[in-house]
C-alpha positions in Angstrom: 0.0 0.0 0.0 1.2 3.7 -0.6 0.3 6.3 1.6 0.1 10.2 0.8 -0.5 13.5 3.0 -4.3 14.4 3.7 -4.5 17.4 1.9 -1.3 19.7 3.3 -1.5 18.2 6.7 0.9 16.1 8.3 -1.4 12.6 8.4 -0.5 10.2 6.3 -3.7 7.9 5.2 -3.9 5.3 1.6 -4.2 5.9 -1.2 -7.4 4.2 -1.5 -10.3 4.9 1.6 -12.9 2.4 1.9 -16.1 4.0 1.7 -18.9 2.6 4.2 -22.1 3.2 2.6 -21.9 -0.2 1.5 -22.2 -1.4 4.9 -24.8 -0.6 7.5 -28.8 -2.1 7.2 -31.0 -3.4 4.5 -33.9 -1.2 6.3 -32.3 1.7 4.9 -31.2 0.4 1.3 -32.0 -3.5 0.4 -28.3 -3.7 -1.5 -26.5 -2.4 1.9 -24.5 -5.5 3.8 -25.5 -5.9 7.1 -22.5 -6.2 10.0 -21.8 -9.7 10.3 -21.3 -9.4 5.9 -19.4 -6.1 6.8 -16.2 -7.9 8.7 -14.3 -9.3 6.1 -14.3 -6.2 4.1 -13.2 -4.3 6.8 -10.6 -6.7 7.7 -9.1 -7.4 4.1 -8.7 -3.5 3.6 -6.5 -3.6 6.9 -4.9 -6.5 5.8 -4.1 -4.8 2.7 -2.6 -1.4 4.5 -5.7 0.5 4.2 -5.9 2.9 7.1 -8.9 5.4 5.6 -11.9 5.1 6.0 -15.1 7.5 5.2 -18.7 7.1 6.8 -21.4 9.3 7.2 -24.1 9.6 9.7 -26.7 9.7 7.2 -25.6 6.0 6.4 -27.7 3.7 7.4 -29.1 6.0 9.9 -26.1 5.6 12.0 -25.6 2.1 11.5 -22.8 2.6 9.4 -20.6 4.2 12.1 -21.6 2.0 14.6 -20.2 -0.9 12.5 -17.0 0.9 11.6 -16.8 1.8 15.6 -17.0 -1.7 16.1 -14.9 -3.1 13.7 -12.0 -0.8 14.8 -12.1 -1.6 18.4 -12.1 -5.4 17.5 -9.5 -5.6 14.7 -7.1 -2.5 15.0 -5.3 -2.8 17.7 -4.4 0.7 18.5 -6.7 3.6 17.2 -4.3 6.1 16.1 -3.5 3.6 13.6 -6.5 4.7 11.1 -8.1 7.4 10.1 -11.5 7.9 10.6 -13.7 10.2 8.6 -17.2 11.2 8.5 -20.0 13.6 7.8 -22.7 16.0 9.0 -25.3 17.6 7.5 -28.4 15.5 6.4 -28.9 13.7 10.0 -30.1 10.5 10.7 -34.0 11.8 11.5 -35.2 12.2 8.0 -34.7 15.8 8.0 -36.3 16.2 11.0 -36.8 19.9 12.4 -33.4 21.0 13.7 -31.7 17.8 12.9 -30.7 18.7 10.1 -28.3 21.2 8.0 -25.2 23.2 9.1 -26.2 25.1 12.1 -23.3 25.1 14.9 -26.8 23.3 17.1 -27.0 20.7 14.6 -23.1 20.5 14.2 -22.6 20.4 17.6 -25.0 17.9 18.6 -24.5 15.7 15.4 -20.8 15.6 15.8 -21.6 14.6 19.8 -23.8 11.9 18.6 -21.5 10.5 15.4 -18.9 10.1 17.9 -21.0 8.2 20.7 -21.8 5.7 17.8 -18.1 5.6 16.9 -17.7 4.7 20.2 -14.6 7.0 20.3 -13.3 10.0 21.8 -12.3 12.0 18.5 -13.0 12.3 14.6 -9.8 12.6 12.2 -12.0 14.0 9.5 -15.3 15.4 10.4 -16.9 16.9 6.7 -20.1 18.8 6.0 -21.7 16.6 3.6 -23.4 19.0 1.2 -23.6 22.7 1.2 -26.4 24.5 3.4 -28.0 27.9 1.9 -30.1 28.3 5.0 -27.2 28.8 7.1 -24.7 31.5 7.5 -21.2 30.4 6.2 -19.7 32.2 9.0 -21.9 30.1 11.8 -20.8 26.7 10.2 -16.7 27.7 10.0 -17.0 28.8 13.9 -19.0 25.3 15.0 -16.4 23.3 12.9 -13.4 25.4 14.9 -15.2 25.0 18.1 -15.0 21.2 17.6 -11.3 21.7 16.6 -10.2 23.4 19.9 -12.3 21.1 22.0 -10.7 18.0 20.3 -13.5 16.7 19.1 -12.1 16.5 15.6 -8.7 16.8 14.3 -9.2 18.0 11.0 -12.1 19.4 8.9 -13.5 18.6 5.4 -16.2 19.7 2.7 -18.0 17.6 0.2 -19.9 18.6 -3.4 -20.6 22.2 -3.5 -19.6 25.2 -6.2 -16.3 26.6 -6.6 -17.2 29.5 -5.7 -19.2 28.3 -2.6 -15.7 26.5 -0.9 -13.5 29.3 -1.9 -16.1 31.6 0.2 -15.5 28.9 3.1 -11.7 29.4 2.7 -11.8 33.3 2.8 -14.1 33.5 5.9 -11.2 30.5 7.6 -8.4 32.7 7.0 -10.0 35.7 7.4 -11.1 35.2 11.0 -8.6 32.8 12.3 -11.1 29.7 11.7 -9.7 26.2 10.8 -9.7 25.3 7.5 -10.6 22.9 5.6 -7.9 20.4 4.6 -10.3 17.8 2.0 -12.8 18.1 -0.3 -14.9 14.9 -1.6 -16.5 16.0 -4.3 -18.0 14.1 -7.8 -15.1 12.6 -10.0 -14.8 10.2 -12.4 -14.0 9.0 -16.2 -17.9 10.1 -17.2 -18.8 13.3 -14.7 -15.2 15.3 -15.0 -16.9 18.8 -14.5 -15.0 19.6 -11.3 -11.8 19.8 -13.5 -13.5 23.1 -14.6 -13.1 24.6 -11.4 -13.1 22.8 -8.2 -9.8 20.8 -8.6 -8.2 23.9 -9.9 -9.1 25.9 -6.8 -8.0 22.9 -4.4 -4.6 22.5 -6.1 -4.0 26.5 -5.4 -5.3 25.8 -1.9 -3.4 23.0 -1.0 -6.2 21.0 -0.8 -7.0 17.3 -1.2 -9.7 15.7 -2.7 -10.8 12.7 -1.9 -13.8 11.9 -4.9 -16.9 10.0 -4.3 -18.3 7.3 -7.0 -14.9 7.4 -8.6 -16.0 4.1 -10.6 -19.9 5.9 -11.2 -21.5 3.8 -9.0 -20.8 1.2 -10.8 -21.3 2.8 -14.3 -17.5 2.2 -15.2 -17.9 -1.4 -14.1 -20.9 -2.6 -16.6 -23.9 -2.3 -13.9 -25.9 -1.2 -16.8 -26.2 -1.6 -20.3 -27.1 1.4 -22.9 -30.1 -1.0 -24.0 -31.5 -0.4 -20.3 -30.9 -2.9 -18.6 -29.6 -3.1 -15.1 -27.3 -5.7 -14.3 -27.3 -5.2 -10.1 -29.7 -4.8 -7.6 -28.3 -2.2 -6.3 -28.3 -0.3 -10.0 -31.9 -1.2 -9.8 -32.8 0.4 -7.0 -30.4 3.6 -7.5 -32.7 6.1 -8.2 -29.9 8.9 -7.3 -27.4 7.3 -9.8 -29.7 6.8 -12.4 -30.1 11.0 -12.6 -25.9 10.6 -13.3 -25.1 8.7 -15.6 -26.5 7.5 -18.5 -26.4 9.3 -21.8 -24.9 8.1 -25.0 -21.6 10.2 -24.3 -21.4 8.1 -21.0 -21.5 4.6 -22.7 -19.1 6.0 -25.3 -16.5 6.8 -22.5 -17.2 3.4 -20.9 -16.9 1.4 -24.0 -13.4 3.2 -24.2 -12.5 2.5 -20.9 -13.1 -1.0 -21.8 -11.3 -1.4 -24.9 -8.3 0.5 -23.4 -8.0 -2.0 -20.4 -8.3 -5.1 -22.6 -5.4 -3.3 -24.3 -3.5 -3.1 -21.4 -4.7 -6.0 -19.9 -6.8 -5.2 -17.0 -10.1 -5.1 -15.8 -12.3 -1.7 -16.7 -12.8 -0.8 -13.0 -9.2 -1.2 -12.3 -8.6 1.3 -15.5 -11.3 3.9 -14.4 -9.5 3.9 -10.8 -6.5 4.1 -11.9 -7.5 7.1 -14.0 -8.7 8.9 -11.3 -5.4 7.9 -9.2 -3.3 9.6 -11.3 -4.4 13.4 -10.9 -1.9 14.6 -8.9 -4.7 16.7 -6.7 -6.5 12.9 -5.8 -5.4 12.2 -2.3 -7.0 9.1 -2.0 -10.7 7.9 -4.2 -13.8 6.6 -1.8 -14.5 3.1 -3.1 -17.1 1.1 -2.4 -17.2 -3.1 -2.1 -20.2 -5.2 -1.7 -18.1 -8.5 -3.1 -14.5 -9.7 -2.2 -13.4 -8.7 -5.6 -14.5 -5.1 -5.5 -11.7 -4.7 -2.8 -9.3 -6.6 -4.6 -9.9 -4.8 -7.5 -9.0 -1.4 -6.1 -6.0 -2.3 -4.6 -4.5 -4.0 -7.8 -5.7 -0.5 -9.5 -2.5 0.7 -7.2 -0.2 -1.0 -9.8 -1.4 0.3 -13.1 0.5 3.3 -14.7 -0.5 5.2 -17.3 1.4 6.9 -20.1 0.2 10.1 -21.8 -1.6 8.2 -24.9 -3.5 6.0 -22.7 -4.8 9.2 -20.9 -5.8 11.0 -24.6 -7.8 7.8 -25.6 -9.7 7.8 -22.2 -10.0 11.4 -21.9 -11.1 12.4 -25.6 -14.8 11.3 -25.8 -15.9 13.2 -23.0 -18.5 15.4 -23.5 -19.7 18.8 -21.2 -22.5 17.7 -18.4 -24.6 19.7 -16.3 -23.7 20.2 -12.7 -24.5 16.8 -10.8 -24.1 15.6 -7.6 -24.0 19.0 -5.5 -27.8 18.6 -3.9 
């Protein structure tokens, strides 16, 4: 396993976090695993040097961090040894009143309650999940530093939002002595490359890392679907979120080159697309997700593949312009 800097801090994580969507309770989707399916996933990625992993409270409704809380007191045999991230913002109360959103109460109180699942004393990387227009930028950057200086969280993070949205976050930090934010996990992959606009220009001025979610398209990359229709998973099925993503005739085209170009280099097409994603410079580390053994073992080989200049033209050249997804 390699390991990089988080962003421009000192903390060393790999190069690949294991996300843990996947993992949590079919009450919340029927394609999550539940714990005792969870284990061996958790335990290969150590195995494998993995020491990142990304949660969320909205997972599962909490479930999911409860799992990872578990699985780190019962196979890791000192905490420091990992990092642990996750996020605030949409709650675990189906947007109930006040539980919700980027208030310093809901921060505050969601942050109190991530950890209690966690069953831990800190957060290496606590991230606001989306952006929050009903909230005052200012009120979320002093709740985030409050949880700082407490030692509630060691660093802080930001997910899909506008350029021009983080850059705002970064000028209010610095300009009132606020923590910053060290990470952004935001949209990237081989068929949505928007934030290259933008987003990953303004994080490699800032120093900042970005650690993209569905770096494979959930699935898109790896054949869940065909361009005939049909869906090949039951998660595909059932991922009504994804479905608004991906999907046009410019997406199958880039897939279908993904494809061809792996078979050329003899690799697997998910292994390709990851490896693509790897190799901008501003990637810290991708979030992937694994629901089979293979998934897992396919991301780490993706560790292995390098790619020349012409193999990056004949991935790169069919992309087509998209709309903004992802951010809401």
């Amino acid at each position: 396993m390699n390991y990089v800097n988080l962003g421009n801090t000192g903390v060393k994580v790999s190069r690949i976090c294991l996300g843990m969507m996947t993992y949590g309770s079919k009450k919340w989707r029927e394609w999550v695993l539940e714990e005792k399916e969870s284990i061996p996933f958790l335990s290969r990625a150590l195995e494998a040097g993995i020491n990142f992993f990304d949660t969320a409270d909205v997972y599962s409704n909490g479930v999911s961090e409860e799992i990872l809380g578990r699985a780190v007191k019962n196979l890791v045999p000192d905490r420091e040894d990992v990092v642990i991230a996750t996020k605030c913002y949409n709650g675990t109360e189906n947007r109930k009143l006040n539980r919700w959103g980027l208030s310093r109460k809901h921060i505050l109180d969601a942050c109190d309650r991530s950890l209690k699942r966690l069953g831990m004393d800190y957060i290496d990387l606590y991230q606001i999940h989306r952006f929050d227009d009903q909230t005052p930028m200012e009120e979320t950057l002093e709740a985030l530093h409050h949880l700082v200086q407490v030692g509630k969280v060691r660093y802080i993070g930001a997910s899909s939002m506008y350029a021009w949205q983080f850059a705002r976050y970064l000028y209010l930090a610095d300009r009132h002595g606020w923590t910053r934010f060290v990470t952004m996990q935001n949209h990237y992959n081989l068929v949505y490359r928007e934030e290259e606009r933008e987003m990953i220009p303004l994080c490699k001025a800032e120093m900042i890392g970005c650690i993209p979610w569905s770096p494979l398209a959930r699935g898109f990359l790896a054949g869940n679907r065909t361009a005939s229709g049909e869906f090949v998973t039951p998660r595909a099925k059932s991922d009504d979120f994804g479905k608004k993503l991906y999907g046009s005739p410019e997406d199958f085209a880039v897939a279908e080159r993904n494809a061809q170009v792996a078979t050329k280099l003899g690799v697997k097409p998910v292994q390709l697309a990851l490896a693509w994603v790897l190799a901008n410079p501003v990637v810290t580390a991708p979030i992937i997700g694994a629901s089979k053994m293979e998934h897992l073992e396919d991301a780490i080989a993706a560790l292995e593949i390098k790619l020349d200049a012409s193999d990056l033209a004949k991935l790169e050249e069919l992309y087509r312009p998209h709309p903004i997804l992802g951010i809401q």
